[in-house]
C-alpha positions as semicolon CSV with decimal commas, in nm:
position;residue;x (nm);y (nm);z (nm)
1;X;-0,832;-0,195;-1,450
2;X;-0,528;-0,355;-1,651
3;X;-0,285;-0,581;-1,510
4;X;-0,033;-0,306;-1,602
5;X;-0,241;-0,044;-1,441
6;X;-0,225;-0,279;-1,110
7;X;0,128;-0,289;-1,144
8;X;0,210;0,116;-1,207
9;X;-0,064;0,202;-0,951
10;X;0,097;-0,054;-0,652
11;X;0,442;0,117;-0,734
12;X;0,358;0,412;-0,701
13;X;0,175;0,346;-0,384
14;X;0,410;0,150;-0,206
15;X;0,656;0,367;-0,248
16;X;0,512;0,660;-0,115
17;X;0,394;0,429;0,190
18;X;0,730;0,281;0,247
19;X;0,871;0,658;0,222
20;X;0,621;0,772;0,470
21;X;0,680;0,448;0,715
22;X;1,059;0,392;0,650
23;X;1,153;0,676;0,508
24;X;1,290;0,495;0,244
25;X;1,153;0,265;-0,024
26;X;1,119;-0,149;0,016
27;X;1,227;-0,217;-0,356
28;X;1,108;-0,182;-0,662
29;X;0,900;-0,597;-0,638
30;X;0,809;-0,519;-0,319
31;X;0,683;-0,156;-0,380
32;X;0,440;-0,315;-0,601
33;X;0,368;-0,628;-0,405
34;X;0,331;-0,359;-0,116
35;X;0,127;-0,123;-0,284
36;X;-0,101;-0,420;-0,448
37;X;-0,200;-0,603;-0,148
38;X;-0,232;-0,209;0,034
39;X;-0,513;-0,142;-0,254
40;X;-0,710;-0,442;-0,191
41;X;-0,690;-0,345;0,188
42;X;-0,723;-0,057;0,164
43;X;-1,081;-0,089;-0,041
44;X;-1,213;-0,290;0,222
45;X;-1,137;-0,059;0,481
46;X;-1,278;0,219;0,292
47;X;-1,621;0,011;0,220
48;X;-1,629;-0,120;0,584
49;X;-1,706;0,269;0,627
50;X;-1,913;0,311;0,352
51;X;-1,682;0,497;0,103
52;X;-1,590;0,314;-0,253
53;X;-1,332;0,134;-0,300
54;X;-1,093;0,097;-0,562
55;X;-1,217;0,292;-0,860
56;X;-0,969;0,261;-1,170
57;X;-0,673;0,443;-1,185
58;X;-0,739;0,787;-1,055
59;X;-0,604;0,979;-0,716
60;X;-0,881;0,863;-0,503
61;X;-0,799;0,517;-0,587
62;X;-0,427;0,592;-0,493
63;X;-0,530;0,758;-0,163
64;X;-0,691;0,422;-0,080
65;X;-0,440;0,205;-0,190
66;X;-0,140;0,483;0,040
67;X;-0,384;0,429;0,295
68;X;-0,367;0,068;0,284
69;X;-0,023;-0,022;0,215
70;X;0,036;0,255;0,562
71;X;-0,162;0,009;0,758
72;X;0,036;-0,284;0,658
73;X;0,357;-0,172;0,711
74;X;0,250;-0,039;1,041
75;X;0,125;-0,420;1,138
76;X;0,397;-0,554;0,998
77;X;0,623;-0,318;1,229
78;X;0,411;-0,360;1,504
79;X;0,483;-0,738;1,483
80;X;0,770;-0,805;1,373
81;X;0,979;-0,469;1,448
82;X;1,312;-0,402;1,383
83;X;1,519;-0,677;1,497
84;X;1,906;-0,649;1,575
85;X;2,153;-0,927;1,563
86;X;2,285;-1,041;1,810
């Protein structure tokens, strides 16, 4: 897969995680960032159970990389939360 195929597929993944965590989005870097890291992830989650990875650019590759980019916003809420000034 392209770099720009990287790019459109992490937006358009971490945006629909950070919808479905936040309820709203993170940003249009950080969707991607987000939605990057959540494919990579989220293809070694799926091949830890014996399902393929990251495939190319189709909508079981997206359902990975949602699936992914979900569990990292739930660690990273998990640890860090939502913190309140003081």
């Amino acid at each position: 897969m392209s770099i720009i195929g990287w790019i459109v597929l992490g937006l358009i993944a971490g945006f629909i995680a950070s919808k479905i965590v936040n309820r709203s989005g993170e940003g249009f870097i950080m969707d991607i960032v987000l939605g990057i890291v959540g494919a990579l992830v989220g293809g070694f989650i799926f091949q830890a159970f014996g399902a393929a990875g990251v495939t190319g650019f189709n909508i079981y590759s997206m359902i990975v990389a949602i699936v992914g980019a979900i569990v990292l916003l739930v660690i990273y809420h998990a640890i860090f939360g939502r913190r309140t000034s003081m």
